[in-house]
MOPAC internal coordinates of N, CA, C and O (Angstrom, degrees):
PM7 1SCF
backbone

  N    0.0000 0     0.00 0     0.00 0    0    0    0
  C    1.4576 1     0.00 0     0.00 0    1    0    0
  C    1.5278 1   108.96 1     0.00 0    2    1    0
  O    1.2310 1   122.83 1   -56.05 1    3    2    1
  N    1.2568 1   112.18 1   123.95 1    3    2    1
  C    1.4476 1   120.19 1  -177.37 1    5    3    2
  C    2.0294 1   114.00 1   -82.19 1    6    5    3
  O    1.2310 1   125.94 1   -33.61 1    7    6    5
  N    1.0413 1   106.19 1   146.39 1    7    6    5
  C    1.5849 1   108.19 1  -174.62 1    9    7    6
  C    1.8061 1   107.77 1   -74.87 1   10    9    7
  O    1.2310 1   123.06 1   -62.47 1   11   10    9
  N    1.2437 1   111.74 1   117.53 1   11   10    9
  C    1.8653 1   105.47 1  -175.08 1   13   11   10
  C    1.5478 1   111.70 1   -29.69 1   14   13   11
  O    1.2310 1   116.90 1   134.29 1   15   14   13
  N    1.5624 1   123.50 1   -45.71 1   15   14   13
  C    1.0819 1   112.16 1  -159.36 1   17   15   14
  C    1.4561 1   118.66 1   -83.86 1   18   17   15
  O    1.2310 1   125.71 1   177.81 1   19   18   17
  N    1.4288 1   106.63 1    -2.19 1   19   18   17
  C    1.5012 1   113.89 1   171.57 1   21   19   18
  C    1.2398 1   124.61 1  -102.30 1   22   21   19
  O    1.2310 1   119.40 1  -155.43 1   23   22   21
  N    1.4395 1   118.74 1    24.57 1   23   22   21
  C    1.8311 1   124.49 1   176.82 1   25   23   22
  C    2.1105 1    90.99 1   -87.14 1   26   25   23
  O    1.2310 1   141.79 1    -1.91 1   27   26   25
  N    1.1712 1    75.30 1   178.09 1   27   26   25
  C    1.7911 1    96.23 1  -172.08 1   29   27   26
  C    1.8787 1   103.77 1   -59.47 1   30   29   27
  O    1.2310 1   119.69 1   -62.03 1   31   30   29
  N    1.3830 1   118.19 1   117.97 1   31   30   29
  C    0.9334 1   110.41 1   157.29 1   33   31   30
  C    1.6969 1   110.76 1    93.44 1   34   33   31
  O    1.2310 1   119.37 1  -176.12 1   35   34   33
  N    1.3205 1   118.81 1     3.88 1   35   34   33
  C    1.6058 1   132.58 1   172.55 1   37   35   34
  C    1.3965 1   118.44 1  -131.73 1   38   37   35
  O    1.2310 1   135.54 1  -116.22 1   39   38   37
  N    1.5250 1    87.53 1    63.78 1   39   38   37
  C    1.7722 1   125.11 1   162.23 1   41   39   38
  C    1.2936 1   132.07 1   -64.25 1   42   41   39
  O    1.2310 1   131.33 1   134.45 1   43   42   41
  N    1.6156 1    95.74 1   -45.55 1   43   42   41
  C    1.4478 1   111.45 1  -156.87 1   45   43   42
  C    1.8710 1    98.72 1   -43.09 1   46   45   43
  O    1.2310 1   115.65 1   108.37 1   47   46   45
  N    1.1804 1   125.87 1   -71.63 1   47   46   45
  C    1.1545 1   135.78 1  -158.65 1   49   47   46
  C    1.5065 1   100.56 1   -43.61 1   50   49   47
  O    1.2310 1   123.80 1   141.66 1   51   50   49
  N    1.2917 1   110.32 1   -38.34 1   51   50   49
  C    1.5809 1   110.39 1  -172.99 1   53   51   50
  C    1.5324 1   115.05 1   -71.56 1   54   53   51
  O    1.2310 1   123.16 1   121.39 1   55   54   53
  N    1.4723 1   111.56 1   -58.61 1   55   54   53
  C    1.8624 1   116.48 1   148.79 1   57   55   54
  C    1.4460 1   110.42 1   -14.33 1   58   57   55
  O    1.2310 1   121.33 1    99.73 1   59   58   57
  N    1.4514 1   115.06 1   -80.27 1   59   58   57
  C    1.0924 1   133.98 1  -175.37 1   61   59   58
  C    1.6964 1   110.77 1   -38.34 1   62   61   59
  O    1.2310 1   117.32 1   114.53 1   63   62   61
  N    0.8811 1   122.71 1   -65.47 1   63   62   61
  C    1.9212 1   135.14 1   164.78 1   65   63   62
  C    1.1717 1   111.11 1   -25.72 1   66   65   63
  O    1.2310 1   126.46 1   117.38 1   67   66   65
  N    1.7899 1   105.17 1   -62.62 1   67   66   65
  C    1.3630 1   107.56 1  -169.66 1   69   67   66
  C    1.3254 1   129.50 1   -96.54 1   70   69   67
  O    1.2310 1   121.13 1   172.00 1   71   70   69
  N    1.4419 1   115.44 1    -8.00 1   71   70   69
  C    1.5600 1   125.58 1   145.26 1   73   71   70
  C    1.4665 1   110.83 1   -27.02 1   74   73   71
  O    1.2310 1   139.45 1   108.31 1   75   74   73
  N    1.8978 1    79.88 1   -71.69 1   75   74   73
  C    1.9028 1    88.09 1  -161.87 1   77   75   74
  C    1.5151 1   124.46 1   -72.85 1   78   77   75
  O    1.2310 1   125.13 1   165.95 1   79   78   77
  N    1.8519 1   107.75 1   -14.05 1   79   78   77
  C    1.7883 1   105.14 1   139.42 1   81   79   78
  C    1.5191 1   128.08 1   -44.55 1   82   81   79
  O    1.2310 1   136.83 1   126.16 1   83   82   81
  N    1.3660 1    85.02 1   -53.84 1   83   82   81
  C    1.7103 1    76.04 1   177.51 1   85   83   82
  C    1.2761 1   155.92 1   -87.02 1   86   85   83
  O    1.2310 1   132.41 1  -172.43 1   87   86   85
  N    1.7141 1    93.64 1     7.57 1   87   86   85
  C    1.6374 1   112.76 1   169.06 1   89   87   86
  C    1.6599 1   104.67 1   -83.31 1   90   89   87
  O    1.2310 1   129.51 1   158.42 1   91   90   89
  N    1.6142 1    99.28 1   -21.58 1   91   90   89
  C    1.7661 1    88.76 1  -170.06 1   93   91   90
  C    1.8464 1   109.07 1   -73.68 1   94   93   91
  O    1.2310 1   124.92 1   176.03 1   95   94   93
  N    1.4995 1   108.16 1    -3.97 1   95   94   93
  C    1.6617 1   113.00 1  -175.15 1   97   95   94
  C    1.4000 1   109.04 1   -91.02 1   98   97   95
  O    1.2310 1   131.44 1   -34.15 1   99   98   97
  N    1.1505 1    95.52 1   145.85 1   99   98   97
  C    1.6895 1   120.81 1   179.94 1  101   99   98
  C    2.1059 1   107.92 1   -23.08 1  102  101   99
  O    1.2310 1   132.09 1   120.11 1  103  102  101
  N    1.4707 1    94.25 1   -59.89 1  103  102  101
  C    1.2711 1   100.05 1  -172.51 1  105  103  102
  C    1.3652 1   116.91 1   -99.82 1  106  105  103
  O    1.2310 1   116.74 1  -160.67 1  107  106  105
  N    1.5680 1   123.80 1    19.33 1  107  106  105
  C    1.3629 1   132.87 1  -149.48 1  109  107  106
  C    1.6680 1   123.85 1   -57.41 1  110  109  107
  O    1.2310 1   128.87 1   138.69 1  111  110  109
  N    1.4878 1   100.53 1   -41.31 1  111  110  109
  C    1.2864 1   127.49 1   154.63 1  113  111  110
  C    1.7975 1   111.40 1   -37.12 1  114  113  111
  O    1.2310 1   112.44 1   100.14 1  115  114  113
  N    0.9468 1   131.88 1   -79.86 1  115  114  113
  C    0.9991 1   148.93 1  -165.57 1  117  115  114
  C    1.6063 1    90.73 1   -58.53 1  118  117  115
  O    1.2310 1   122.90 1   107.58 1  119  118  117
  N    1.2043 1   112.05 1   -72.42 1  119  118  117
  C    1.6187 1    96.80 1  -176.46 1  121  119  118
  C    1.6540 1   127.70 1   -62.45 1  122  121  119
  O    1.2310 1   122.57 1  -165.05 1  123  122  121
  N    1.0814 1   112.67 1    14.95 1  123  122  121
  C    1.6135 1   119.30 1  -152.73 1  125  123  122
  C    1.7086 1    84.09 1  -122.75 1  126  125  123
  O    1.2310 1   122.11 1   146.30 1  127  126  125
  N    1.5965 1   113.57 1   -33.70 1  127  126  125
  C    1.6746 1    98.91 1   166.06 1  129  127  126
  C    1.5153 1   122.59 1  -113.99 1  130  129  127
  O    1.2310 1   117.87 1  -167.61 1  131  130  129
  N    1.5273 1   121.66 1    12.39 1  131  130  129
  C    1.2607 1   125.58 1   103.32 1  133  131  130
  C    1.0860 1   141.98 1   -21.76 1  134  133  131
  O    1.2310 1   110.25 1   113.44 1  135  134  133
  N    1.3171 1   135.91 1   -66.56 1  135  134  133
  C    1.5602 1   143.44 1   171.08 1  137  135  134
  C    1.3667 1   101.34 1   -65.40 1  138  137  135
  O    1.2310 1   105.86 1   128.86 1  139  138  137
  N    1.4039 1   143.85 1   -51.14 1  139  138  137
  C    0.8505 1   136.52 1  -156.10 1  141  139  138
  C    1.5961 1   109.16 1   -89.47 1  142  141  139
  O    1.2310 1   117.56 1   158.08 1  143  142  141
  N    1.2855 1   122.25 1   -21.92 1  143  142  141
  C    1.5135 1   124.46 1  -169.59 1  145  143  142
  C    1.4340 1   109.46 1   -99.83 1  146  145  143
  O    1.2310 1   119.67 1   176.73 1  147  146  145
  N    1.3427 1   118.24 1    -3.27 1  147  146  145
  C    1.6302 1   145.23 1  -162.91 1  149  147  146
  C    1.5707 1   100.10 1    27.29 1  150  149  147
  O    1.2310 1   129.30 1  -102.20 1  151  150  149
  N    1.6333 1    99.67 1    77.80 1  151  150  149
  C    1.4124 1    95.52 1   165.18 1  153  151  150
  C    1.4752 1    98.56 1  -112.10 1  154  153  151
  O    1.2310 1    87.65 1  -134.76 1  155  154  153
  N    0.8207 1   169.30 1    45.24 1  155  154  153
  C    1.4965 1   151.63 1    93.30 1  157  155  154
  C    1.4957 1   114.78 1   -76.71 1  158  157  155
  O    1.2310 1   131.31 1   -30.32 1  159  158  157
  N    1.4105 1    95.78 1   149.68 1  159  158  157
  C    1.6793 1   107.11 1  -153.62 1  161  159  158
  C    1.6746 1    75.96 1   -88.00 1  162  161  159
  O    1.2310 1   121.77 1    -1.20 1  163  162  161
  N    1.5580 1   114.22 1   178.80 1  163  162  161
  C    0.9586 1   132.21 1   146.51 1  165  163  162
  C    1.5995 1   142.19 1   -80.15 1  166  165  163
  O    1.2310 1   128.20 1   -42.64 1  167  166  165
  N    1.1465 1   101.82 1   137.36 1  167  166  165
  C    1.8237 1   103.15 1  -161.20 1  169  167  166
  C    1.5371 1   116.05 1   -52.58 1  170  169  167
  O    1.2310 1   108.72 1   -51.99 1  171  170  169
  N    1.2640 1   138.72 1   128.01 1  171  170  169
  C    1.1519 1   134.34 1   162.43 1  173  171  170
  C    1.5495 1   125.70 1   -86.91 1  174  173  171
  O    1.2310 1   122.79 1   -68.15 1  175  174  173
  N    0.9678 1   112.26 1   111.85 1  175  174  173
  C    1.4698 1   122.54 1   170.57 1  177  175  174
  C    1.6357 1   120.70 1   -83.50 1  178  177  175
  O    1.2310 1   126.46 1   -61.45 1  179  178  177
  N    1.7461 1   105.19 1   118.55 1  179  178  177
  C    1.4814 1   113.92 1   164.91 1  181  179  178
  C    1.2809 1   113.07 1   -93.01 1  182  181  179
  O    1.2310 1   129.11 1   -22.28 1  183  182  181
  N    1.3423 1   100.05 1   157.72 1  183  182  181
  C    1.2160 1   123.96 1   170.46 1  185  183  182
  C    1.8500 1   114.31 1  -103.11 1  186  185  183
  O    1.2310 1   122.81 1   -76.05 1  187  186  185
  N    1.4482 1   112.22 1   103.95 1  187  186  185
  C    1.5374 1   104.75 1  -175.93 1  189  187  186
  C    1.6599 1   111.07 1   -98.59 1  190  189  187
  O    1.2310 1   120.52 1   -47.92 1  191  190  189
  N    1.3947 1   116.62 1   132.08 1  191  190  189
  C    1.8840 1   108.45 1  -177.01 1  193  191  190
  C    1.9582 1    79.53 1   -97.36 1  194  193  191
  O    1.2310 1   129.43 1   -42.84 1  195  194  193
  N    1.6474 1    99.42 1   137.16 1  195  194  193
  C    1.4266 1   102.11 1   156.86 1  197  195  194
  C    1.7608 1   105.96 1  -115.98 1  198  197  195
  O    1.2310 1   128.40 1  -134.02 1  199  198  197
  N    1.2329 1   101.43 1    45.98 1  199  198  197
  C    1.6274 1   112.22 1  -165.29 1  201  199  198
  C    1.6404 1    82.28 1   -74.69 1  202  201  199
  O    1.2310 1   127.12 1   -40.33 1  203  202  201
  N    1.6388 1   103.92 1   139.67 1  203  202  201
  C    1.7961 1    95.65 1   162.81 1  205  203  202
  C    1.5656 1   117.11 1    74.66 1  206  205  203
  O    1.2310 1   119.22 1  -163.80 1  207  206  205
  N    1.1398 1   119.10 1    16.20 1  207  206  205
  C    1.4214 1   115.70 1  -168.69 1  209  207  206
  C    1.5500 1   102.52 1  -118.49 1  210  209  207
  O    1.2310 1   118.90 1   156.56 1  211  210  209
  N    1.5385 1   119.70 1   -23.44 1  211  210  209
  C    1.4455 1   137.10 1  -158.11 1  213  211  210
  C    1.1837 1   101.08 1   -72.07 1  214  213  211
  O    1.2310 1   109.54 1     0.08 1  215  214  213
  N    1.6626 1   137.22 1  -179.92 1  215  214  213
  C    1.4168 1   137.10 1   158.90 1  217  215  214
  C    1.4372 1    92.61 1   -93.26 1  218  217  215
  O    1.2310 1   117.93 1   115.62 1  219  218  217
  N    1.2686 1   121.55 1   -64.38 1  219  218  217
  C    1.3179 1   133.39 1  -140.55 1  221  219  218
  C    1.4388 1   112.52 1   -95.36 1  222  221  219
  O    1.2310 1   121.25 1  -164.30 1  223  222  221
  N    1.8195 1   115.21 1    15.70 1  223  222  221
  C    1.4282 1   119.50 1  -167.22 1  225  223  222
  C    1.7796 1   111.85 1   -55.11 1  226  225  223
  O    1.2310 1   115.81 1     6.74 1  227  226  225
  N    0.9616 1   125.55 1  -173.26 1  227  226  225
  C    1.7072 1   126.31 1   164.15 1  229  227  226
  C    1.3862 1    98.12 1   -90.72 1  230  229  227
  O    1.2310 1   120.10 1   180.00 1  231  230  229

């Protein structure tokens, strides 16, 4: 059974939460037109193989 506020499209409440976390922080402002102006890109995640690189692998 899924929680109501996590089906497609019933955010608001969650927005709402974490807005008002983030006015209560030091820099909240700043991140609140950050998030909203999407000036930070989104993080990219690699994938590194260290397959074969070891001395002592099996």
């Amino acid at each position: 059974m899924r929680i109501p506020l996590l089906y497609r499209g019933e955010y608001s409440q969650w927005h709402e939460r974490f807005m008002n976390y983030l006015e209560e922080q030091t820099y909240g402002e700043a991140m609140i037109n950050s998030i909203q102006n999407d000036d930070q890109p989104l993080p990219i995640i690699a994938q590194v193989s260290l397959a074969g690189t070891a001395q002592n692998a099996p």
